[in-house]
C-alpha positions, 0 to 999 in steps of 0.5 A: 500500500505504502508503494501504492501511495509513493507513485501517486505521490510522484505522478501527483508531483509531476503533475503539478511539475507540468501545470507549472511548466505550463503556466510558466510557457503562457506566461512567457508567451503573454510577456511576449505579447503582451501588447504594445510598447508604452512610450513614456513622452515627458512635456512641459505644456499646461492648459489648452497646449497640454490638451492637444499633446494629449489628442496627438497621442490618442490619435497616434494610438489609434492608428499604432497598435504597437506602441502607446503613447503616456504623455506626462506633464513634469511641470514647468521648463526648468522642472522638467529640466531639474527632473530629467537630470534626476532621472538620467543620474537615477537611471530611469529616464522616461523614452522621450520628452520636450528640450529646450535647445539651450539644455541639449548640450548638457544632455550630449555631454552626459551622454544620455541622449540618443543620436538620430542619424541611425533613425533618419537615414533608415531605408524602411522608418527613416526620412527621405532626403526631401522630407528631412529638407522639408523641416525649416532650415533654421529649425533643422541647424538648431539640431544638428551637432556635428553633422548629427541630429539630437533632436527635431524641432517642436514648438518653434518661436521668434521675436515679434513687435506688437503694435496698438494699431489704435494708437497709431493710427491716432498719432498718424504713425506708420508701423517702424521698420528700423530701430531709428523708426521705433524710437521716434514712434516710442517718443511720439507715443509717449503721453497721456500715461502711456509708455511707447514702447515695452521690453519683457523682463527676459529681453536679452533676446533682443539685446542679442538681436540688435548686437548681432545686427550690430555685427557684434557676438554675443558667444562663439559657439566653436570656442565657448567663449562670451563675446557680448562685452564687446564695443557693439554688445554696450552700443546695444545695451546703450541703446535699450538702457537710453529708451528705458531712462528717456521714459519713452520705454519700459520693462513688464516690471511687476506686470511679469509678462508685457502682454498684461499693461500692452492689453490694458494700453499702457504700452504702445508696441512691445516685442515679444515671443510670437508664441504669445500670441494666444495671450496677448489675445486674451489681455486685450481689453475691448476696443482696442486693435492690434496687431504684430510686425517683424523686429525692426532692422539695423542698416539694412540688417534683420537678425532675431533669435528663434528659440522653443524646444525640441523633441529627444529620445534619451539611450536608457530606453530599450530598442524597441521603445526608442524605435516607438519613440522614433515613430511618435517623434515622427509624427508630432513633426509631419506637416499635418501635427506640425500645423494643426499645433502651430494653428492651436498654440501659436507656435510656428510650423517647423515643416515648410510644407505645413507653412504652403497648405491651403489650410494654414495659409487661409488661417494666415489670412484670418490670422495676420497677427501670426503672419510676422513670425513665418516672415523673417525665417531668412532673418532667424538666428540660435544664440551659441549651444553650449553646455552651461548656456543656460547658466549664462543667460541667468548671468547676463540677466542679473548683471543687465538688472544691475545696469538698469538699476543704475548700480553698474555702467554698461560697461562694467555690468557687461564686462562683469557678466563676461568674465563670470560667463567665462569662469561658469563655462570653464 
């Protein structure tokens, strides 16, 4: 009998033996089809511009049963920034996310970011050389380091001059072309509690932009080296530092952003990002017209800066999510995305054929206050991309404060803000 219960005992552990041998082989056949790769996208964008990221992806997992993607909002610009870091030094990056171009650098140099060229020059996921020719070229040089690509453009902005066309209308006024222009309208403009003309408190764009038409550098992206202390950056600093003192101009100040007293008609023109747009739409109190114009030029020159961010895919990802990775950056740039978003958020479109559609020129038409940023790609330019840039540009802040404050000479302030840039970089 013992015997007996010996060999069911050993059938019975076999048995059992098998059903786990089984179970595992399902499992192992559910891991291998197990549905799509999740592809985690980390972005900066809130409200309505958050709202879209989330119907690109849906429409994308509509038609992409292999890959799902998560949009996940980390916050603002420099939160995501802090939390990419953070998540590169603990090992556990999302696949792909937002990256303003100053802040790729950094990427590059840790060596957690994933080179594109692999991707673009693919036979059967690849871009063909039109289609890469197809992104505009400013935005298309902004990715590329070294003749490799880290990233594709995104939501792509540039300086813009907003105008009260009730104002000037009023003074009988043409909209300024030149800088010289502007001044003498921010002068006749000024009166009755109005200020002519408005800088942003960030407005180191523009003094960028003037120094380059200047003929100056601001940072030699080759060498890393600051150049803006030189005699054309304090002619350009002059030159902003002289309206504000005139009273003819002022900063957003308390306002925090000039869209605020520009809608309210405290300020007659401003420059400002033409992706505020959307906003500046929304300050604008009633009966007031308005209306956008390229930055003025300097002797013939026209230079303003093109700043946003870009799309990347970062290595610590397996292959197949950074191929869904590919897939999805793909899209958000093809020149469908690319002009429905520019047309939801005020962003440019970053594709040239997006920019020629029927449908985006007709908004255009409806829109002309969109029309001033498509109208100076020729005249777009990207600040140096060095690691440490962004350090930079908090430096050249402050020390700009200083001067504004009456606490240092243009000189001095500049020259100050060169020799710390250098020692930041260094």
């Amino acid at each position: 009998m013992k015997k007996v219960i010996s060999v069911l005992s050993l059938f019975l552990v076999l048995f059992l033996a098998a059903c786990n041998n089984s179970s595992g082989a399902n499992a192992n056949e559910g891991n291998d089809a197990k549905g799509p790769v999740e592809i985690e996208f980390w972005h900066a964008m809130s409200g309505p511009h958050e709202e879209a990221i989330k119907k690109f992806a849906d429409d994308f997992n509509s038609t992409h049963e292999d890959i799902k993607i998560k949009p996940v909002n980390q916050g603002s610009y420099d939160d995501l920034e802090q939390k990419i870091m953070a998540a590169a030094k603990a090992g556990n990056l999302p696949d792909m996310a937002q990256a303003t171009t100053n802040v790729i650098p950094e990427y590059i140099d840790n060596k957690f970011i994933t080179a594109l060229n692999d991707f673009i020059e693919d036979p059967e996921i690849g871009l063909s050389e039109d289609e890469l020719n197809d992104y505009i070229e400013v935005f298309r040089n902004s990715s590329t380091w070294d003749d490799t690509y880290y990233s594709l453009p995104f939501s792509k902005s540039t300086r813009v001059l907003y105008y009260n066309k009730t104002m000037f209308e009023e003074n009988g006024l043409e909209v300024p072309q030149t800088w010289d222009e502007l001044q003498e309208a921010a002068k006749a403009l000024t009166k009755d509690g109005v200020v002519g003309m408005g800088f942003e408190n960030s407005y180191e764009a523009e003094f960028q932009g003037i120094l380059k038409q200047m003929g100056g550098t601001y940072m030699d992206e080759e060498t890393g080296e600051p150049q803006f202390a030189s005699k054309e950056g304090q002619e350009a600093m002059t030159f902003i530092k002289d309206m504000i003192d005139e009273g003819i101009a002022r900063t957003a100040g308390e306002d925090e952003y000039m869209s605020n007293p520009f809608g309210r008609g405290d300020v007659a023109m401003y420059i400002g990002s033409s992706a505020g747009i959307p906003h500046v739409d929304g300050a604008m109190e009633d009966g007031i017209e308005w209306s956008t114009a390229p930055i003025p030029t300097l002797d013939g020159e026209a230079a303003t800066t093109f700043a946003g961010n870009d799309i990347v895919i970062f290595n610590q990802s397996e292959e197949a999510e950074q191929k869904g990775a590919w897939e999805f950056m793909k899209y958000l740039t093809s020149p469908e995305v690319t002009s429905e978003w520019s047309m939801l958020s005020g962003y440019l479109p970053i594709r040239q054929s997006a920019l020629d559609t029927e449908e985006y020129q007709k908004f255009l038409e409806e829109n002309p206050a969109y029309k001033a940023g498509t109208e100076q790609f020729d005249a777009g330019f990207f600040i140096a991309r060095v690691p440490g840039g962004d350090a930079v540009r908090n430096i050249v802040l402050e020390e700009m404060d200083y001067i504004l404050q009456g606490m240092k000479t243009v000189e001095e302030g500049l020259t100050e803000a060169q020799d710390r840039a250098k020692a930041e970089l260094q």
